[in-house]
MARGUFI-498045 format. One record per residue (C-alpha): residue number from 1; x, y, z. Coordinates in steps of 0.05 Angstrom, whole numbers, padded with zeros to 5 digits. Example, Ala and Ser with C-alpha at 12.3 -4.5 7.8 and 13.67 -1.06 7.14 Angstrom:
2
    n      c1      c2      c3
    1   00246  -00090   00156
    2   00273  -00021   00143
***
This chain:
651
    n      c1      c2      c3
    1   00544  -00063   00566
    2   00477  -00050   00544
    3   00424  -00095   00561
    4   00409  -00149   00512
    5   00339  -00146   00510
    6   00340  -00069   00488
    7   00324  -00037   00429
    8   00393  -00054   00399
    9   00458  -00083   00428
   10   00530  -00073   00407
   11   00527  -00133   00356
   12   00479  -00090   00318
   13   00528  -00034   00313
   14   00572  -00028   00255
   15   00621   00040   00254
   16   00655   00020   00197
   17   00591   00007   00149
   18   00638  -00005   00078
   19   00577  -00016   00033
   20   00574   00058  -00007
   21   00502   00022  -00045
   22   00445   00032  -00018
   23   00416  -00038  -00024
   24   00483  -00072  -00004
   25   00480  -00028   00062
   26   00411  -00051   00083
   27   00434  -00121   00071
   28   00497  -00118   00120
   29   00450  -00087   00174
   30   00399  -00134   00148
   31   00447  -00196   00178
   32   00459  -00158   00232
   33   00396  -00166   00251
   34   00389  -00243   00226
   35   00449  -00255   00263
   36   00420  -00236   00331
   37   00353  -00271   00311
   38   00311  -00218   00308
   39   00301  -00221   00238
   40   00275  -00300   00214
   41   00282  -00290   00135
   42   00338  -00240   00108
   43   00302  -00235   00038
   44   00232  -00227   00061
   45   00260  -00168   00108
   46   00289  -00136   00054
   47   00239  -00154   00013
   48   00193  -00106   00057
   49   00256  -00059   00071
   50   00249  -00045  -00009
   51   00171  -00036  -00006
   52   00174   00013   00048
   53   00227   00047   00001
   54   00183   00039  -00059
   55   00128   00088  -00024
   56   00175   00149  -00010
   57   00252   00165   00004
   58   00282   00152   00076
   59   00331   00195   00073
   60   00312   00254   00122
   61   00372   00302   00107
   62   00430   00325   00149
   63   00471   00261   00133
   64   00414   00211   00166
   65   00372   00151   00138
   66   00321   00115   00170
   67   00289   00053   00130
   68   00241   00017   00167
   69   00196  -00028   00156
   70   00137  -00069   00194
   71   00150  -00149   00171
   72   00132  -00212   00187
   73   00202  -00234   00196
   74   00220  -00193   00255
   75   00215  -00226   00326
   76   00220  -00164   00365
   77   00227  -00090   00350
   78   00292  -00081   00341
   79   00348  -00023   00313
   80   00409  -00043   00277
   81   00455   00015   00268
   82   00507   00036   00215
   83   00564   00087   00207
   84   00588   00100   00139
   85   00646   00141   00122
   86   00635   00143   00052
   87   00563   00160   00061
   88   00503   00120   00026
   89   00457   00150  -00013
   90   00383   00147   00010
   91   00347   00205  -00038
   92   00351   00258   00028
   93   00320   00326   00000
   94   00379   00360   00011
   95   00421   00322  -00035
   96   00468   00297   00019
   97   00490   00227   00035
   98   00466   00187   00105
   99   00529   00177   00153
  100   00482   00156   00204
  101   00442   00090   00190
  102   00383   00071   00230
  103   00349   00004   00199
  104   00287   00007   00246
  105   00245  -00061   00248
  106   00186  -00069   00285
  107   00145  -00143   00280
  108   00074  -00132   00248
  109   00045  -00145   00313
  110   00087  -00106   00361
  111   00060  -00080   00429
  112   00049  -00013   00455
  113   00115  -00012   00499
  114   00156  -00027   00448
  115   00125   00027   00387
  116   00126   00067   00449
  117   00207   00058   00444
  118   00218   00078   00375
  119   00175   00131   00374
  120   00213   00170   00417
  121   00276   00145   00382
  122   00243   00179   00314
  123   00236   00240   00359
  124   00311   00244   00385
  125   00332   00231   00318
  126   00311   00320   00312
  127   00359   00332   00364
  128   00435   00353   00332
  129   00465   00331   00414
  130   00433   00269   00401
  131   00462   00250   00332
  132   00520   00290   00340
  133   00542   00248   00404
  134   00529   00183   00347
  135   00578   00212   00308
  136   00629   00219   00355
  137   00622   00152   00392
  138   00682   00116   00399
  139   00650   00038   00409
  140   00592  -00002   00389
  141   00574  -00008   00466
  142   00566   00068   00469
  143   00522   00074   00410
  144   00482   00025   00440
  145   00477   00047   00515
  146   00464   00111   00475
  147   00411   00093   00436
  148   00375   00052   00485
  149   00374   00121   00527
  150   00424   00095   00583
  151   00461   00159   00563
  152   00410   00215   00560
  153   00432   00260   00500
  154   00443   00338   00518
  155   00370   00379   00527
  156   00341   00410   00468
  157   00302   00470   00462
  158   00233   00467   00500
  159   00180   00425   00458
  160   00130   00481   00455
  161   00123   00563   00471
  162   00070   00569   00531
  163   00061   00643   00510
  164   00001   00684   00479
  165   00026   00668   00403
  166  -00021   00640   00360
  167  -00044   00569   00382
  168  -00043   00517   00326
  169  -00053   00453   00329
  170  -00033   00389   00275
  171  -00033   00319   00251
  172   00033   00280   00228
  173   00022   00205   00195
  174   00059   00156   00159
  175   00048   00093   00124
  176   00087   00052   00169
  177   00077   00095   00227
  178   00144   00082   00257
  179   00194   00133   00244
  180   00172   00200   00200
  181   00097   00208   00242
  182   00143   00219   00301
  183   00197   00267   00273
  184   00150   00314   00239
  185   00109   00318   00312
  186   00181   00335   00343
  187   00202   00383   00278
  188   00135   00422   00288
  189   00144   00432   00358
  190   00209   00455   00360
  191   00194   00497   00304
  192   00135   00527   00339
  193   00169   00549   00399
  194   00216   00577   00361
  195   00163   00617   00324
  196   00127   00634   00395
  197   00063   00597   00372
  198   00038   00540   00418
  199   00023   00478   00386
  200  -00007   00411   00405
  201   00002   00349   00349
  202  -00035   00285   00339
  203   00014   00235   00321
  204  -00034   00175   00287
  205   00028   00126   00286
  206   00038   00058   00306
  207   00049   00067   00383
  208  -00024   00097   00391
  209  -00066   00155   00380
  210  -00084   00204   00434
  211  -00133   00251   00400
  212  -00137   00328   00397
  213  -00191   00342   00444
  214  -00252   00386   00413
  215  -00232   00443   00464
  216  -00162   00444   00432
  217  -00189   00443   00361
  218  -00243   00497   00375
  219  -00191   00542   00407
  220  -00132   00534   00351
  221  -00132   00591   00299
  222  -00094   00551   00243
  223  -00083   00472   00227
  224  -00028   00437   00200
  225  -00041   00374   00171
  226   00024   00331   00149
  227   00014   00262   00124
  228   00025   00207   00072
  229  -00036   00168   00095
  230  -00109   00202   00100
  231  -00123   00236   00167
  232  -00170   00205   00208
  233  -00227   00241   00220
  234  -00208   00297   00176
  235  -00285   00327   00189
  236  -00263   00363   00255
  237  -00222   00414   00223
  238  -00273   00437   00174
  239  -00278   00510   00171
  240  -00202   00522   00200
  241  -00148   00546   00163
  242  -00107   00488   00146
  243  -00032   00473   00122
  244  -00037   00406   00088
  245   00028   00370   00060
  246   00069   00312   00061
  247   00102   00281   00127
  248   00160   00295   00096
  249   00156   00370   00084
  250   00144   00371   00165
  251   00215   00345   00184
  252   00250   00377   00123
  253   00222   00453   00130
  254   00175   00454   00203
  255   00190   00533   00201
  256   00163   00545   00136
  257   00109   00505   00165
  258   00092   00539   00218
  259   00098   00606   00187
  260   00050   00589   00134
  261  -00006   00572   00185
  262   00007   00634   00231
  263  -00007   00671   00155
  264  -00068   00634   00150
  265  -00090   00649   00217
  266  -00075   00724   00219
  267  -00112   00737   00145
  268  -00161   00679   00139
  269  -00225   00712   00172
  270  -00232   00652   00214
  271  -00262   00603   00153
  272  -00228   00586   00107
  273  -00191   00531   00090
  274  -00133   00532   00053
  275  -00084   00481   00028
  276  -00004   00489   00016
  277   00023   00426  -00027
  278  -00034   00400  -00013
  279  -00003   00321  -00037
  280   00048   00280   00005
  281   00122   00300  -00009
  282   00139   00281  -00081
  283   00064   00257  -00099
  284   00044   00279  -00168
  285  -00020   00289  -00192
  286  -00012   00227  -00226
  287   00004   00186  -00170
  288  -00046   00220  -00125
  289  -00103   00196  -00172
  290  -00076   00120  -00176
  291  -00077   00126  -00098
  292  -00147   00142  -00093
  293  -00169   00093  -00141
  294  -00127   00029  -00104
  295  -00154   00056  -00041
  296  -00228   00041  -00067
  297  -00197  -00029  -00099
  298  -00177  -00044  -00036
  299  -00236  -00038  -00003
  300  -00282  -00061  -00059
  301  -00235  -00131  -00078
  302  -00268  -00179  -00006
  303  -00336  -00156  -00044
  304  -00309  -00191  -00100
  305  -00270  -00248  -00079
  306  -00333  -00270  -00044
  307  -00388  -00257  -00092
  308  -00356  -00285  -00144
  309  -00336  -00346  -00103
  310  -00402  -00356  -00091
  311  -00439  -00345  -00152
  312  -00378  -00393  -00178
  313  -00397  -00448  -00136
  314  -00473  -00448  -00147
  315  -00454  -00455  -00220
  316  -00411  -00524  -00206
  317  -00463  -00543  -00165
  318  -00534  -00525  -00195
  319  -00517  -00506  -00267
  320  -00516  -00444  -00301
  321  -00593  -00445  -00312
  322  -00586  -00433  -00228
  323  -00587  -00355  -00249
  324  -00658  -00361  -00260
  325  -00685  -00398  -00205
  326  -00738  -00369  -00150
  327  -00720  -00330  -00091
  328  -00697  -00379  -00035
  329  -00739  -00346   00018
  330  -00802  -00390   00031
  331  -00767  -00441  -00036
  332  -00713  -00471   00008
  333  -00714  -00544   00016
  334  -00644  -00562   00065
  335  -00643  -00632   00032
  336  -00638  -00607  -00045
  337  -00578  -00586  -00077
  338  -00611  -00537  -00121
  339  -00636  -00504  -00061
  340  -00564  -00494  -00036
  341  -00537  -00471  -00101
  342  -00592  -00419  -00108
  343  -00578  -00392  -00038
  344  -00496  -00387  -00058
  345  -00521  -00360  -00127
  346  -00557  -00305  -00099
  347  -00520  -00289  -00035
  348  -00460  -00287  -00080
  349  -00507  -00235  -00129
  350  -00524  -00196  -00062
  351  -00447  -00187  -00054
  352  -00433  -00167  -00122
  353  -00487  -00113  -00117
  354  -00443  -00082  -00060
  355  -00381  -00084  -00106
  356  -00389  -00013  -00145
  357  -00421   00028  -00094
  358  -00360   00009  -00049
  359  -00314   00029  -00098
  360  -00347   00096  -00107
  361  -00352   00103  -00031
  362  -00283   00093  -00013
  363  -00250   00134  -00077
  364  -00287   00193  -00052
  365  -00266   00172   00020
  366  -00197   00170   00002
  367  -00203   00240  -00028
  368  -00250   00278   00031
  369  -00258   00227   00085
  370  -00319   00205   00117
  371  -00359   00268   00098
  372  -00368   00241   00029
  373  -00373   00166   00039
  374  -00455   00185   00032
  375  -00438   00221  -00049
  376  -00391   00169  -00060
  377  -00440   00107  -00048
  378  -00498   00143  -00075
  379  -00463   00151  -00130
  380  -00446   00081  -00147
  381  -00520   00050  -00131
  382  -00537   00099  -00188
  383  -00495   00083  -00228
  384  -00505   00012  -00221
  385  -00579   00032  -00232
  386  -00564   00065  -00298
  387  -00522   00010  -00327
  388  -00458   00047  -00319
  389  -00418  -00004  -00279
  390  -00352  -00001  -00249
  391  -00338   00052  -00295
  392  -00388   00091  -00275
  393  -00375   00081  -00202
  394  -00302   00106  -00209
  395  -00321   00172  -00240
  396  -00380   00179  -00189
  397  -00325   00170  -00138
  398  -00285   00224  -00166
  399  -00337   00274  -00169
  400  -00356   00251  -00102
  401  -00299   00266  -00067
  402  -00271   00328  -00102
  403  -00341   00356  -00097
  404  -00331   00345  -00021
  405  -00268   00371  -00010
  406  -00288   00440  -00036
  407  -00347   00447   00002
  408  -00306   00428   00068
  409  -00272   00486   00048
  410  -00333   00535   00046
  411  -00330   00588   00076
  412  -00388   00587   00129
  413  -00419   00627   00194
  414  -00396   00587   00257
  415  -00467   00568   00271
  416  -00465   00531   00216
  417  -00397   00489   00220
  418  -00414   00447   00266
  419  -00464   00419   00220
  420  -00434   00422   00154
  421  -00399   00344   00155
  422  -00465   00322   00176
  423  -00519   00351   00151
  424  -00508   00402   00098
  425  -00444   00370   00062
  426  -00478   00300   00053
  427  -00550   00333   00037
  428  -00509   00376  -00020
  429  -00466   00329  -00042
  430  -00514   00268  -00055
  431  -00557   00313  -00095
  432  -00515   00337  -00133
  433  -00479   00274  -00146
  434  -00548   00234  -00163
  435  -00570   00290  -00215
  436  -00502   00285  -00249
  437  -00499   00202  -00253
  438  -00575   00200  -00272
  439  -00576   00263  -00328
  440  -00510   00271  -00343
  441  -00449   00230  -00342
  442  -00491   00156  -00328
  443  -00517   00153  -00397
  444  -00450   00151  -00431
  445  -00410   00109  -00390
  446  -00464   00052  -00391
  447  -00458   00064  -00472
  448  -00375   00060  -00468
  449  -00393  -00014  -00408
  450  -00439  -00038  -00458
  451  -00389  -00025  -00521
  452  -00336  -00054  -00476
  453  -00384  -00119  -00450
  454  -00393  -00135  -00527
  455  -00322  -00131  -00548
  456  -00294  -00181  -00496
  457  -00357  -00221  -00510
  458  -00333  -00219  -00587
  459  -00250  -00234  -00575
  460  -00226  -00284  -00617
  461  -00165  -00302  -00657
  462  -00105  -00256  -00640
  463  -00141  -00200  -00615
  464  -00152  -00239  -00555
  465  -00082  -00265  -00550
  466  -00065  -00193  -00549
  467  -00103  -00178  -00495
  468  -00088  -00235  -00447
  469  -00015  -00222  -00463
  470  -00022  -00149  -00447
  471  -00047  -00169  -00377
  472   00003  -00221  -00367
  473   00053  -00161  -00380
  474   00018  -00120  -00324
  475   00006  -00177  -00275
  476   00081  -00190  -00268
  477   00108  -00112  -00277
  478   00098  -00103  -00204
  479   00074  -00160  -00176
  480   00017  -00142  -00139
  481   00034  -00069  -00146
  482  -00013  -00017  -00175
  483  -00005  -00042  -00255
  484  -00021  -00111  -00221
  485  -00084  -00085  -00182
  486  -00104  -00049  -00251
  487  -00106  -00108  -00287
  488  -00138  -00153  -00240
  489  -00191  -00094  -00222
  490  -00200  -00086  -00295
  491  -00222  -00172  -00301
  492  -00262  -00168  -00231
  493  -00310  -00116  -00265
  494  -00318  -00144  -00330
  495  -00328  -00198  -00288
  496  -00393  -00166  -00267
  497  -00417  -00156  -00336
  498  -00413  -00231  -00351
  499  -00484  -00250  -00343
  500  -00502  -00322  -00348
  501  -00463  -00339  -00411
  502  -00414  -00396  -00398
  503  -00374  -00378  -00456
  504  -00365  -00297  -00443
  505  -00300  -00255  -00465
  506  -00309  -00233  -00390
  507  -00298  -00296  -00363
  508  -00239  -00308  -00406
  509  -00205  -00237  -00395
  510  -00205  -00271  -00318
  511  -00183  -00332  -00331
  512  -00129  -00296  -00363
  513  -00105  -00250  -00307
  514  -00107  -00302  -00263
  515  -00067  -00352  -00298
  516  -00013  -00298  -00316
  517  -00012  -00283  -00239
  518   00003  -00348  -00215
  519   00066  -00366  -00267
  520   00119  -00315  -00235
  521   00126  -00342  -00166
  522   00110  -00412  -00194
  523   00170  -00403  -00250
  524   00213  -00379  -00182
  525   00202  -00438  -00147
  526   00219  -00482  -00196
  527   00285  -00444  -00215
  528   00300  -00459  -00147
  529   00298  -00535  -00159
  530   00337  -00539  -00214
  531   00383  -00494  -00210
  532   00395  -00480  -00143
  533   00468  -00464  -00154
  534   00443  -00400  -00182
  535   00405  -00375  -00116
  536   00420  -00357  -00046
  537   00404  -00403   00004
  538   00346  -00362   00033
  539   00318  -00351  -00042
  540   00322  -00434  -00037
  541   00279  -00429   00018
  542   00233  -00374  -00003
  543   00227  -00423  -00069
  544   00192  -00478  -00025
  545   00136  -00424  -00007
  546   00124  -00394  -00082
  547   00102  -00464  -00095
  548   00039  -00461  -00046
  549   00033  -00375  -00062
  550   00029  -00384  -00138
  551  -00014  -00443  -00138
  552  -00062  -00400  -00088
  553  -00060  -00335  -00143
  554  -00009  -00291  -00093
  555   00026  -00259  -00146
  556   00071  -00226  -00088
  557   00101  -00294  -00075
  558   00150  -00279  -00126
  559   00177  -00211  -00089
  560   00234  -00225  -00047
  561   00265  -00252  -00117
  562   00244  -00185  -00150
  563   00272  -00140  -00098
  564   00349  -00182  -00099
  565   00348  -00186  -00170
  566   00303  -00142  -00203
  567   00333  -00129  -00270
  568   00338  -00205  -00280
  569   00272  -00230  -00245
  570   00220  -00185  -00269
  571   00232  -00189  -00343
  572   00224  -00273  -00331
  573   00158  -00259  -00299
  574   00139  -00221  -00343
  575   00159  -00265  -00405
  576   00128  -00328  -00368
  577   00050  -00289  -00351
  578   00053  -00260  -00426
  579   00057  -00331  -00443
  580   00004  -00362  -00395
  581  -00046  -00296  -00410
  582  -00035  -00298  -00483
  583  -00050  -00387  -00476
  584  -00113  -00373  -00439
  585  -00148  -00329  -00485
  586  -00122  -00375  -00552
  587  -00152  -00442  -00514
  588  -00206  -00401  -00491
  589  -00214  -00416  -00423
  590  -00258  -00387  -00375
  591  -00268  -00366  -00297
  592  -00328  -00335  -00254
  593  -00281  -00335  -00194
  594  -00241  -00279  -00179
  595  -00194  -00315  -00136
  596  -00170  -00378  -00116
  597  -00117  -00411  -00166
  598  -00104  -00477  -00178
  599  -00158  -00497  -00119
  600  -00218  -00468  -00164
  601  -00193  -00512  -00213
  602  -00265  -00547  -00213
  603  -00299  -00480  -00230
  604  -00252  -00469  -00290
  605  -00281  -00477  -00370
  606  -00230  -00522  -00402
  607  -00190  -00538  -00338
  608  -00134  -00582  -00377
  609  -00108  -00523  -00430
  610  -00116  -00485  -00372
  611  -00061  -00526  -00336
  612  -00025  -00527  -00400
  613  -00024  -00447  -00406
  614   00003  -00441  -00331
  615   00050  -00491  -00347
  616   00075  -00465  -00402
  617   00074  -00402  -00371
  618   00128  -00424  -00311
  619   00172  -00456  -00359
  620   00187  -00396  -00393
  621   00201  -00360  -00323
  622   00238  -00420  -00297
  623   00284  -00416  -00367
  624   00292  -00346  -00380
  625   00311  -00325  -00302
  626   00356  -00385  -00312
  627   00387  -00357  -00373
  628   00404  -00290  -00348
  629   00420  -00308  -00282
  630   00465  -00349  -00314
  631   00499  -00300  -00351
  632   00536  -00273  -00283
  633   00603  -00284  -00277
  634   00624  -00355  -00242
  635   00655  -00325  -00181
  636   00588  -00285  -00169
  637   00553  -00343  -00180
  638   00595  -00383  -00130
  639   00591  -00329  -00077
  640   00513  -00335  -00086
  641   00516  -00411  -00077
  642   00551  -00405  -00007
  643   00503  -00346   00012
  644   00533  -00279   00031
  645   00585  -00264   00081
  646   00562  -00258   00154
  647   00567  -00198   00205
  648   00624  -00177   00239
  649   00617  -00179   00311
  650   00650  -00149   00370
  651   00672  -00079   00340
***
């Protein structure tokens, strides 16, 4: 019998998987996994199951699936797996359904050892002895002994040529790291012995990074770059013909692969860089764009949940008229109050000032990497400088980093390469970046922030409802998704245009998004209470935390009810933050802080209709969900009440 402390045990083997749905699939390995209490909370697994899902197929083709996820939930990296004789469909490229199963789940804080583990279980997962001696297994004990590598699978070809091919060298990443960074390092090297190149690959995955050394990258004649996330450290393969594509296209077609970059490398003239698919496996240009811009969000949102939290608290403290009060160095007295809320006033302003060049730094990082962080900043301090604002500082982004990325791609002397991320691309770049914010694009964008300041500033009547109901809408779409992030980025910079006004459109546009963000896992929770019937009882329990996420604005708090019942749950949030947006702007309410909830209550302008807006707001979440929940069929609605059947043991 396998030991129980491995990566999976026989009670995590089911060769009879019945579920022919994808989501009811994960959910029977899911309690698997529960079962042997390696998983703490079923619906916040699958809850991250479905995000992982969200960001790109799992299905890797040749009858195999492999969701993973990182979670909270999970005690111990663990593997629960599934054999389906019907097949379950998990998007695979080539059309066909998974027979093999592997639910991968790895703790957000796992150790080396154990990435270590499934890492090389992503790897054998390329090997047909491997999977074909899954297929034939006769007992859940052999799978596991199997799996666990007890039972070594048959060799497979040699990992790499050692002849005088061409020598290449690559990067595989994923988001999660787990499972795909490891497969398309194993694809590309069985690929490349087959092709009699030599290759060496940089996995950057969860179970650690060894780099390409400089010798290895100097030496290789071609690069092949296959990834979802950005390469770190993208600079050292300026000047090299380069192969860039998703992680996906790696363990789908490594030959094709492999015979691009020996093309490049045999008709490139040793410079130039060129780019095949040159956006992760199914990324359109669309998405590609929205992924640069949340990348700078991300990065630019602790800028603004502390400046504003700052600059909100000198306000409840010293008064709006704290704006104008002297510098605090050589003016602070430790015993005065105004002295304190000048120092948060303009600590909180220093932080602010950060918030647009950051932005523009990591858009154009998120397009070129590090080589045109120096644009990219530049870029927003101008346009800060020029009045342009956030606006301004997404398009200088932009031109930041696609003005980069084609002069990485120059083709220059070798003298001269091993200068170009450091001294000639930033010198460029930053010049040409500050001419076109000062002389050409600044001008127009601070006309379009100024036209934009004075129409939230003049909101009233059902305009403004409008508005706030229109961000209520995107707030609960995706719940802390990209149409979330849009709407909240799109309050956090008007945010910046507020001035000293108490009474701003700005502040109200904020007060709005906020509000709206809070109702959906608040209107959750309190379905949960009273009618409980109507929910699992691990929704129940998720129900008792929505109450503290909502009231803290942590719109995601309302997920794990999203991802089990989507076509019910989302159009209740979305009914109940229309509501509470829509409220907001018609009582006129306003916030300076970005963040915070119901605990910057004090820092709110008209705090009761505020209450009465979120209020409202999770009744009609609590009622509608209710309602349509309600219109499931008794016995479904009985089978809910006593939670779902357990996992079959003993196999």
């Amino acid at each position: 019998m396998s030991d129980p402390s491995g990566l999976i045990t026989p009670a995590l083997v089911d060769l009879h998987l019945a579920p022919e749905d994808k989501g009811e699939a994960l959910r029977a390995l899911a309690q698997r996994l529960v079962a042997e209490g390696r998983v703490t909370d079923l619906d916040g697994f699958l809850a991250d199951v479905a995000a992982r899902e969200a960001q790109a197929p799992t299905g890797m083709g040749d009858g195999i699936g492999i969701p993973h996820c990182r979670s909270p939930h999970v005690t111990r990296p663990s593997l629960a797996f599934g054999r389906s004789v019907r097949g379950v469909d998990f998007d695979a490229p080539d059309g066909r359904s998974a027979d093999l199963i592997f639910m991968i789940a790895a703790p957000a804080g796992a150790d080396d050892t154990h990435l270590r583990i499934l890492a090389d279980l992503a790897r054998r997962l390329m090997d047909p002895a491997f999977t074909g001696a899954l297929r034939e297994a006769r007992s859940p004990g052999e799978v596991a002994a199997r799996i666990n590598g007890e039972e070594a699978p048959a060799d497979g070809p040699a990992a790499a040529s050692t002849g005088d091919g061409p020598r290449l060298v690559a990067v595989t990443s994923c988001p999660t790291g787990i499972a795909h960074t490891y497969m398309a390092a194993k694809a590309l090297e069985l690929a490349a012995a087959r092709a009699g190149a030599r290759i060496e690959v940089e996995t950057q995955g969860s179970a650690g990074t060894t780099p390409l050394t400089p010798d290895a990258i100097a030496a290789a004649d071609a690069v092949i770059l296959a990834h979802d996330v950005e390469v770190r450290d993208r600079a050292r393969f300026t000047g090299k013909p380069t192969v860039d594509v998703g992680v996906r296209a790696a363990v789908n077609r490594p030959d094709d692969l492999v015979a691009e970059a020996v093309r490049l490398a045999a008709g490139s003239g040793g410079g130039t860089v060129r780019a095949t698919g040159a956006t992760p496996a199914g990324e359109h240009g669309a998405r590609r764009l929205r992924r640069y811009l949340m990348t700078g969000v991300g990065y630019m949102i602790p800028f603004v949940a502390a400046g504003g939290l700052l600059i909100a608290l000198a306000f409840a403290i010293g008064g709006y008229e704290i704006a104008s009060a002297p510098s605090v160095l050589g003016h602070f007295t430790w015993s005065s109050p105004h002295s304190w809320a000048a120092m948060l006033f303009q600590t909180g302003k220093a932080a602010f000032g950060f918030l647009v060049p950051v932005l523009a730094g990591y858009i154009a990082w998120a397009i070129a990497d590090r080589a045109a962080l120096a644009a990219g900043i530049t870029g927003g301090a101008v346009s800060v400088a020029v009045g342009a604002g956030f606006l301004g500082g997404i398009v200088a982004g932009l031109i930041a980093g696609f003005l980069v990325l084609w002069m990485l791609r120059w083709n220059v002397p070798r003298a001269v390469r091993g200068i170009m991320p450091v001294v000639v691309v930033p010198l460029l770049s930053v010049a040409v970046v500050g001419f076109l914010m000062f002389v050409a694009v600044g001008s127009p964008i601070a006309s379009a922030m100024n036209a934009l300041t004075e129409w939230l500033n003049g909101l009233s009547g059902s305009h403004a409802v409008l508005l706030g109901a229109l961000l209520g809408a995107m707030m609960a779409f995706d719940m802390g998704g990209p149409l979330n992030k849009v709407a909240y980025t799109f309050a956090a910079g008007a945010l910046t245009t507020a001035g000293t006004a108490p009474d701003a459109g700005s502040l109200k546009v904020m007060a709005a998004v906020m509000a709206a963000g809070m109702t959906p896992p608040l209107g959750m929770a309190l379905a949960t209470v009273l009618r409980r019937r109507l929910f699992t009882p691990e929704e129940r329990e998720n129900g008792k935390a929505a109450w503290v996420l909502g009231a803290s604005f942590i719109t995601e708090g309302a997920i794990p009810f999203a991802a089990a019942d989507p076509l019910r749950v989302i159009p209740a949030g979305i009914a109940g933050s229309m509501t509470a947006g829509g409220l907001v702007m018609a009582f006129g309410s306003t916030l300076r802080a970005p963040h915070g909830g119901i605990w910057v209550l004090p820092l709110i302008g008209g705090p009761l209709p505020y209450l009465v807006a979120i209020t409202a707001g999770t009744l009609v979440t609590t009622a509608v969900v209710v309602a349509l929940k309600g219109m499931r069929t008794p016995a479904t609605c009985a089978a809910l009440a006593v939670g779902p059947p357990g996992p079959r043991h003993g196999e």
